[in-house]
C-alpha positions in Angstrom: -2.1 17.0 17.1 -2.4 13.6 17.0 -3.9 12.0 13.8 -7.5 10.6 15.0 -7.8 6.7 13.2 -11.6 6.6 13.4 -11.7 9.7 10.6 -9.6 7.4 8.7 -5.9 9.6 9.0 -2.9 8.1 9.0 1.0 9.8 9.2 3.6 8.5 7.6 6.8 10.4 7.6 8.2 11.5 3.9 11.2 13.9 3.2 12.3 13.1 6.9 8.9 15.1 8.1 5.9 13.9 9.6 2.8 14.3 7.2 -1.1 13.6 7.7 -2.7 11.3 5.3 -6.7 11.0 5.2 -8.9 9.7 2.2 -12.0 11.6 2.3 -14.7 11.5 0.0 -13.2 14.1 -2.5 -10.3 11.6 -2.5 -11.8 8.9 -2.7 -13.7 10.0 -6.0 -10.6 11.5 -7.2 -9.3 7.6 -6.7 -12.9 6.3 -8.7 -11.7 8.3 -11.4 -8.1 7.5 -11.6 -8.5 3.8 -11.0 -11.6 3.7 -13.8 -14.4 2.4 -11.1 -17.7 3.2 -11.0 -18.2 3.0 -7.0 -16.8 2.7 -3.5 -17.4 -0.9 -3.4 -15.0 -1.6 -6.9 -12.9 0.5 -5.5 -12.3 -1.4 -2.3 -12.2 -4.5 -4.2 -9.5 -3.1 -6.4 -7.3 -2.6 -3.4 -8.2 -6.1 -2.2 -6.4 -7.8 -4.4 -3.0 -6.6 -2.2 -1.7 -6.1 -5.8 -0.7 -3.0 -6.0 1.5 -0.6 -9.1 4.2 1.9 -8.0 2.0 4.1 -9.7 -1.1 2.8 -7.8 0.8 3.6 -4.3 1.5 7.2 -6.1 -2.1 8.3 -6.9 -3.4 6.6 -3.5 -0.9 8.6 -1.2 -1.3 11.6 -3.4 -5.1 11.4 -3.0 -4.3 10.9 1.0 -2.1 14.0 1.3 -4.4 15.9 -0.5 -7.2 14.9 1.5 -5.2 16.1 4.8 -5.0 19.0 3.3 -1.6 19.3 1.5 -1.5 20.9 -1.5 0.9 18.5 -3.5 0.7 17.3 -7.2 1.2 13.7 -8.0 4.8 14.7 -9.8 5.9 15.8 -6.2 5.0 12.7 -4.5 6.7 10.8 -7.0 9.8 13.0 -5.5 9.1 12.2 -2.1 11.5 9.7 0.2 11.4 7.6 3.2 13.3 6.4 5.7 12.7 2.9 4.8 12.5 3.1 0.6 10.2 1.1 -1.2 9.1 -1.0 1.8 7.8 2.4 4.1 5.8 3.7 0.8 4.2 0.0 0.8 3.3 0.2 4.2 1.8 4.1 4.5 -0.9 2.7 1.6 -1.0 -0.2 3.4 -2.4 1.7 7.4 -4.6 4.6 5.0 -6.2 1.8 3.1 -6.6 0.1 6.5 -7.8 3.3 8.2 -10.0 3.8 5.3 -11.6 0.6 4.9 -10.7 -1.7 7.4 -13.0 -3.1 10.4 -12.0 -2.5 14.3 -8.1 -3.3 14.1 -5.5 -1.1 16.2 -6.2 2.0 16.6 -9.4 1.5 14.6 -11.7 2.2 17.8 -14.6 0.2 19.5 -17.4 -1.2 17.4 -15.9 0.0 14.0 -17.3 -1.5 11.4 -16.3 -2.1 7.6 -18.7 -0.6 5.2 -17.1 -2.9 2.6 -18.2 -6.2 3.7 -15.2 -9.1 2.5 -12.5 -6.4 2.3 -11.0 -6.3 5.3 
């Protein structure tokens, strides 16, 4: 099934297999918490910055995995691989964050709008 970019999911390929990625709301608060923000607005703005940890890309794919459903611990994603090393992590947290809080880009559907006004 295709993943469906208005409900925010993403796929990004680790361990040479295809896997879902979504940040629902459970994630998303799981991401509050870990990141030390108060709401969904700080949290977007924390992801703004396009300054991102190693560890930072761990908890937000881990949230996004387990938001599709996967039932993965942060200590396994930090075991996963990509095709493409470092630069395919960057760029699976770069199209969920998109997905998740960006405006009508690809794929992103008709008259989508940000809910995070200024963090596109």
């Amino acid at each position: 099934m295709p993943v469906n970019r208005r409900r925010g999911e993403t796929e990004a390929a680790f361990d040479g297999r295809p896997r879902r990625l979504v940040l629902t709301l459970g994630a998303l608060a799981e991401l509050e918490h870990a990141f030390g923000v108060g709401d969904l607005a700080a949290l977007a703005e924390r992801f703004e910055s396009g300054r991102l940890s190693a560890a930072d890309a761990l908890r937000i794919l881990g949230a996004g995995l387990r938001g599709a459903g996967a039932e993965i611990t942060d200590a396994e994603v930090a075991r996963l691989t990509h095709e493409d090393g470092a630069a395919g992590f960057v760029r699976a947290v770069a199209e969920l964050l998109e997905a998740t809080f960006g405006g009508a880009g690809e794929g992103g559907g008709a008259g989508a709008q940000n809910p995070f006004p200024g963090t596109s």
